[in-house]
NUSE-869074 format. One line per 2 residues: number of its first residue (from 1); for each residue x, y, z of C-alpha. Coordinates in steps of 0.25 Angstrom, whole numbers, plus 5000, padded with zeros to 4 digits. Layout:
BEGIN
NUM> X Y Z | ...
END
This chain:
BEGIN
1> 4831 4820 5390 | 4832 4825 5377
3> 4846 4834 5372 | 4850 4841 5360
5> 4866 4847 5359 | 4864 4858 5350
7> 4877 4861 5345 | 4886 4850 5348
9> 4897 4854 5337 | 4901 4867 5345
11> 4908 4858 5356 | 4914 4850 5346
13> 4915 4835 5341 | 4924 4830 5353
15> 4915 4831 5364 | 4906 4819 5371
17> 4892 4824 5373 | 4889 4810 5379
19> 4890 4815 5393 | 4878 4823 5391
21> 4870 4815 5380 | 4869 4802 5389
23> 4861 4811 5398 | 4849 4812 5388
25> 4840 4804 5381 | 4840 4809 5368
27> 4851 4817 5364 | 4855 4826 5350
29> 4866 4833 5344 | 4867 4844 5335
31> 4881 4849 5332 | 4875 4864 5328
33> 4861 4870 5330 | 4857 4883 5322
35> 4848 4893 5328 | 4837 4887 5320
37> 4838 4873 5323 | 4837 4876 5338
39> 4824 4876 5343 | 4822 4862 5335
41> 4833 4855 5341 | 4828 4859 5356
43> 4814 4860 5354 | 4813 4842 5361
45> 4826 4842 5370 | 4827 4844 5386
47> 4843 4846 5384 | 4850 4856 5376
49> 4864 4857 5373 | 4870 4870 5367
51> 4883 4876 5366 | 4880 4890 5358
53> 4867 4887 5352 | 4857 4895 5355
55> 4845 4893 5363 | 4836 4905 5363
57> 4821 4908 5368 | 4815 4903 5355
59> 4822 4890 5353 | 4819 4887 5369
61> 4806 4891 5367 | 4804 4879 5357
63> 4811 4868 5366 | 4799 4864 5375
65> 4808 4852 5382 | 4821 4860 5384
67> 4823 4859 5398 | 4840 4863 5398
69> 4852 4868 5390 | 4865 4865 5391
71> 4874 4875 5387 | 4888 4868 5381
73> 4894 4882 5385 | 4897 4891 5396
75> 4888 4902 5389 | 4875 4901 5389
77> 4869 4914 5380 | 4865 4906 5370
79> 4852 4902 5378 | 4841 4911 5380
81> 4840 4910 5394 | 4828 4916 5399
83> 4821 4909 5388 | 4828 4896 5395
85> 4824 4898 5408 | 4809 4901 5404
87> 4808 4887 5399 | 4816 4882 5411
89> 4827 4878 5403 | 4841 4877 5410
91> 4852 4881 5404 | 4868 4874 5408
93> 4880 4881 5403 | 4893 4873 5403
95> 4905 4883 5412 | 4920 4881 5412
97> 4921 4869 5404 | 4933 4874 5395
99> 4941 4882 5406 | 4954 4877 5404
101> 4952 4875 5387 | 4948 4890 5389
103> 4958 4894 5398 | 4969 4887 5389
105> 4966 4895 5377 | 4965 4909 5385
107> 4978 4906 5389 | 4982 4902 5375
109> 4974 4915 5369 | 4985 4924 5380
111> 4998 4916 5375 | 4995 4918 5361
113> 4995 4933 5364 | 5005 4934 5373
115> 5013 4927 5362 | 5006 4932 5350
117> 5008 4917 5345 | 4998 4921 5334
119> 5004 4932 5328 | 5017 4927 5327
121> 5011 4913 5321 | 5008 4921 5311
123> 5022 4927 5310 | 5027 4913 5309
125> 5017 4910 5299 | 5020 4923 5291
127> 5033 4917 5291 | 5040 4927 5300
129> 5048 4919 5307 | 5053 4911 5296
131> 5059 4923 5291 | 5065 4929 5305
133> 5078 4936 5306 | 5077 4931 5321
135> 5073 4918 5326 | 5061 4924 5333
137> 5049 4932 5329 | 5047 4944 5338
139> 5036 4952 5331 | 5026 4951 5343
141> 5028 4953 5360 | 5024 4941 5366
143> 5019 4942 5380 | 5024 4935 5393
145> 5011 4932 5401 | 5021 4927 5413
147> 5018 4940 5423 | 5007 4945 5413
149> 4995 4951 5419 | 4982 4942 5416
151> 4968 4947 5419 | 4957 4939 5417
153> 4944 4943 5416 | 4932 4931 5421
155> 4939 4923 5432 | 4928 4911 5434
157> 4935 4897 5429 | 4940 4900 5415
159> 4946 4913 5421 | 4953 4906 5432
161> 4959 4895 5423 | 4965 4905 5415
163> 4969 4913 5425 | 4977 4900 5431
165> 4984 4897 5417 | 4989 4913 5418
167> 4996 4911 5429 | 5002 4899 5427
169> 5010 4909 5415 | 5013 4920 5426
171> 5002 4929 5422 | 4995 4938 5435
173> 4981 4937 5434 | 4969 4947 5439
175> 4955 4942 5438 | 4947 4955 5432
177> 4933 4959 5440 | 4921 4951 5435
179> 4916 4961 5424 | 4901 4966 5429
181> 4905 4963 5445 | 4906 4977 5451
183> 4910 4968 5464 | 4920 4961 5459
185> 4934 4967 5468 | 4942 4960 5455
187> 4948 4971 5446 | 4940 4975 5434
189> 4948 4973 5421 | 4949 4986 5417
191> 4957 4989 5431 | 4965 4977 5426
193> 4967 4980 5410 | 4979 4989 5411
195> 4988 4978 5420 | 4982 4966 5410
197> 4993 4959 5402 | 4981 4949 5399
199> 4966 4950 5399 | 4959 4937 5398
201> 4943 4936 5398 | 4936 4926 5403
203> 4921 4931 5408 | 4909 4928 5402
205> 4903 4939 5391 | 4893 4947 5399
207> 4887 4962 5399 | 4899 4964 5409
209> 4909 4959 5400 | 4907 4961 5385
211> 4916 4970 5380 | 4924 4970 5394
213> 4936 4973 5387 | 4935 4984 5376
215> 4939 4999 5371 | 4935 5003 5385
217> 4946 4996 5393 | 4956 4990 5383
219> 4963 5004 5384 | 4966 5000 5397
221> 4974 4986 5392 | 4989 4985 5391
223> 4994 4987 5377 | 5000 4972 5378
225> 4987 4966 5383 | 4982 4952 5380
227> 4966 4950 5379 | 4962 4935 5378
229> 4948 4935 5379 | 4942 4917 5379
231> 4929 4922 5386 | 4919 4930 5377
233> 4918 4938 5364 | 4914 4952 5369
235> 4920 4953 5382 | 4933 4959 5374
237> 4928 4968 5365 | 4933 4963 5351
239> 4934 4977 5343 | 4939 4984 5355
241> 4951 4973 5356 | 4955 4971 5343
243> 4957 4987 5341 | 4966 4985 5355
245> 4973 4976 5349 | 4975 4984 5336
247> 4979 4996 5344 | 4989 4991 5351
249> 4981 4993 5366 | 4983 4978 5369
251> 4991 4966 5365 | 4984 4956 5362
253> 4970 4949 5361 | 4964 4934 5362
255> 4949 4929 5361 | 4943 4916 5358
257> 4929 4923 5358 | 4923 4933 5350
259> 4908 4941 5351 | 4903 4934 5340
261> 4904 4916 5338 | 4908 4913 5328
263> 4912 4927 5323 | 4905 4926 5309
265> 4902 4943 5309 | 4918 4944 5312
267> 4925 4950 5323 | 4936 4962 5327
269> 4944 4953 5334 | 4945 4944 5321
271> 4944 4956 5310 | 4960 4957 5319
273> 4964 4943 5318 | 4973 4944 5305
275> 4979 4957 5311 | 4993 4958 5316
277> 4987 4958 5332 | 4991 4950 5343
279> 4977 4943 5342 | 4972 4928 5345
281> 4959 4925 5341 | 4954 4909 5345
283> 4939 4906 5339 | 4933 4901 5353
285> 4941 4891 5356 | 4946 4891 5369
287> 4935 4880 5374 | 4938 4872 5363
289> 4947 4861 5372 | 4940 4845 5371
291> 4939 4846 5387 | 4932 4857 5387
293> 4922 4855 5375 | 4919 4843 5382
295> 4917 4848 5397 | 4906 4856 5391
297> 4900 4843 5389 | 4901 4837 5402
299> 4897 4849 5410 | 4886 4850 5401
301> 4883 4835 5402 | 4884 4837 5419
303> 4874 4849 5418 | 4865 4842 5410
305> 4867 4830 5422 | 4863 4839 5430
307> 4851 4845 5425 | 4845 4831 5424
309> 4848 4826 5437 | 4842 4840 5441
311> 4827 4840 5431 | 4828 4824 5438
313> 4828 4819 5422
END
């Protein structure tokens, strides 16, 4: 079988793709793919690797021998799926591949709110505490999480992990209804926004979830309420946050995703970044970790196992 790996770059230089390229014949690498080069680089191949390269109907439409894809992610809307199935394309997605490098950085994202280690960096560098009448700087509450009150939002693996690591600080922990379940007997997050000390995110972005917190139910927040949202730019509505945060009508806010990768037309959340706001903003990096870069490989390498043994090729 013939395989092409469209955006090889996006996972980095530090991976092995051996694992999957000793299971085909003929075997290329393109560290980037524009929109343009797409349909070429397809058109002769039976395996496709893609990480956030797109794949739409008129691309598919032009790779005759294409017989599946193989998503180096967990999402899989950058392929046209109705267009895939037409041409009896399968499409494989890679899932929990980076939960504890994911997990890690959500908990990082909370602790650097709960401290406000960035804004008082930035005292330090400011040189504010080289010029102290005290030996400490005060200027900022920092938060115990010991006895906090942690809601998570999305409780498949990543969820649960993180949910573990709260713990282990002393935090209580309520899992939120799954948004768009009417049967779900969990409580739904806006029952559970006025006891949260800490609102973490980590469901998928959906019809049921974008915007799921927004002007509508952060009235309901603690003033001194954490956000920290690792999952999806939209499901916290960016505008509405920031002019929270602003207001005074929560405490904090952490995201390593925003609507719009990379956010070329700018952003709320970023036009706030400079302003004095207890504010963290990570540039999706929280599944950045080598083990994790590299399990995307080998669960892709093992779906692509699979969907030989099953064709019998």
């Amino acid at each position: 079988m013939k395989g092409v790996v469209l955006d090889a770059a996006s996972l980095g230089q530090d991976v092995d793709w051996q694992p999957i390229a000793e299971q085909l014949s003929d075997w290329q690498v393109f560290n980037e793919t524009s929109p343009e080069q797409c349909a070429e680089r397809i058109k002769d191949v039976d395996i496709v690797f893609s990480n956030k390269v797109v794949l739409d109907s008129k691309a598919l439409q032009s790779a005759t021998r294409l017989k599946w894809i193989g998503i180096l992610a967990t999402g899989t809307n950058n392929v046209d799926h109705v267009a895939a199935q037409s041409h009896n394309i399968k499409v494989a997605n890679v899932e929990a591949y980076g939960t504890a490098s994911v997990a890690q950085h959500t908990l990082s994202l909370m602790l650097n709110l709960a401290t406000q280690a960035v804004r008082y960096q930035q005292r330090v560098a400011s040189g504010a505490w080289q010029t102290a009448a005290r030996f400490c700087l005060d200027d900022f509450p920092v938060v115990q999480l010991a006895g906090k009150h942690l809601v998570i939002v999305g409780h498949g693996e990543l969820g649960q992990a993180v949910e573990s690591l709260a713990k282990a600080f002393g935090m209580r922990v309520t899992i939120a209804a799954r948004p768009g379940k009417a049967d779900d007997p969990r409580p739904s997050l806006n029952a559970l926004l006025p006891s949260a000390d800490v609102i973490s995110f980590h469901c998928p972005l959906t019809e049921d979830t974008r915007d799921l917190l927004s002007v509508d139910n952060l009235k309901y927040c603690k003033p001194s309420a954490l956000i920290v949202n690792a999952a999806r730019g939209g499901i916290v509505n960016e505008s509405d946050a920031v002019a929270a945060l602003r207001r005074g009508d929560i405490g904090g806010l952490a995201v390593d995703v925003l609507s719009e990768e990379p956010p070329r037309n700018g952003n709320p959340i970023l036009d706030a970044i400079d302003e004095p706001l207890n504010l963290v903003v990570t540039p999706h990096s929280a599944w950045l970790a080598p083990e994790a870069r590299q399990a995307i490989i080998d669960i892709s390498a093992t779906n692509l196992r699979t969907f030989i043994h099953d064709v019998g090729q």
